[in-house]
C-alpha positions in Angstrom: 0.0 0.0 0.0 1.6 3.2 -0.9 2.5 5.8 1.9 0.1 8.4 0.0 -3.3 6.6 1.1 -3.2 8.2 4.4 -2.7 11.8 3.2 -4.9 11.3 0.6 -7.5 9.9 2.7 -7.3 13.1 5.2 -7.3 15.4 1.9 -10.7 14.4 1.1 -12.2 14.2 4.0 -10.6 17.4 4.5 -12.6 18.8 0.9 -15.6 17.1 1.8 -16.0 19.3 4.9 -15.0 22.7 3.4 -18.2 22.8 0.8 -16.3 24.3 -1.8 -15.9 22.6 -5.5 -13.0 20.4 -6.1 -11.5 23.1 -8.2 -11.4 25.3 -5.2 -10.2 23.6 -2.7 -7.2 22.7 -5.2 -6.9 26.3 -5.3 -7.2 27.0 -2.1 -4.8 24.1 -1.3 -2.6 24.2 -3.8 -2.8 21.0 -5.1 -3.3 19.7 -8.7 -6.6 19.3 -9.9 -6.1 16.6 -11.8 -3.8 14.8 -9.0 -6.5 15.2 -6.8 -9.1 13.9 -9.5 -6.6 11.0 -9.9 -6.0 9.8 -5.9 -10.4 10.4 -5.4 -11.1 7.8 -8.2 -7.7 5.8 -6.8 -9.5 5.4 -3.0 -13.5 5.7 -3.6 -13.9 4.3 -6.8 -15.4 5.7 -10.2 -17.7 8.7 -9.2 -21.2 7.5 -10.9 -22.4 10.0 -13.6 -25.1 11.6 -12.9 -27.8 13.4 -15.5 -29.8 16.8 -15.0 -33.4 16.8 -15.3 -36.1 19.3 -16.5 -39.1 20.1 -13.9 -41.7 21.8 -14.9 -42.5 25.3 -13.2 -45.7 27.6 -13.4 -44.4 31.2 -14.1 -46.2 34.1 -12.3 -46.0 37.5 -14.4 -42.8 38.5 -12.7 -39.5 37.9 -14.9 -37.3 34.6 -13.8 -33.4 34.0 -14.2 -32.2 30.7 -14.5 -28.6 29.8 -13.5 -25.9 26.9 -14.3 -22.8 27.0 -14.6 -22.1 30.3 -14.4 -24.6 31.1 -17.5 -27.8 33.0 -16.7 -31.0 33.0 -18.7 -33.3 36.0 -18.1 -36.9 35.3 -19.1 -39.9 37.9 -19.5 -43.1 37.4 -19.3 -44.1 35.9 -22.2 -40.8 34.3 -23.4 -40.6 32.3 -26.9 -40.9 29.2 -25.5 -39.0 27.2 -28.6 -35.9 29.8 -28.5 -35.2 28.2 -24.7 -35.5 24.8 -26.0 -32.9 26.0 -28.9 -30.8 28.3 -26.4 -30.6 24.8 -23.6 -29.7 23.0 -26.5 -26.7 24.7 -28.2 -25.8 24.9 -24.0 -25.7 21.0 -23.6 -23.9 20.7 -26.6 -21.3 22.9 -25.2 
């Protein structure tokens, strides 16, 4: 067993408590992003994929912003329904 399991072990544990995105706590660590990708698959296994879904929502007459990702969507009242299914769309592709 390699001498790394321990401090890798305390590392995540460590980033699962902070809350913050893997890419931040790198950051705020300074450690490699991808090392760190590399030694969570290493000691937990493949991390299972997992797929976004669409709810359906009633909209009031007030305006809504939608936000993913850092990209924001403002809809008006009476929106064009088919341009959001184009706009998500070229987004998913992206």
């Amino acid at each position: 067993m390699s001498p790394f399991h321990p401090e890798w072990t305390e590392k995540l544990a460590n980033w699962r408590s902070s809350g913050l995105s893997i890419a931040a706590w790198c950051r705020e660590h300074h450690e490699g992003y991808h090392r760190f990708r590399y030694w969570r698959q290493r000691l937990e296994g493949p991390v299972p994929a997992t797929s976004g879904r669409f709810v359906e929502i009633k909209l009031d007459p007030s305006p809504l912003t939608l936000e993913c990702n850092g990209v924001s969507i403002h809809l008006s009242p009476g929106f064009d329904s088919e341009l959001l299914t184009e706009i998500l769309a070229l987004l998913k592709r992206v």
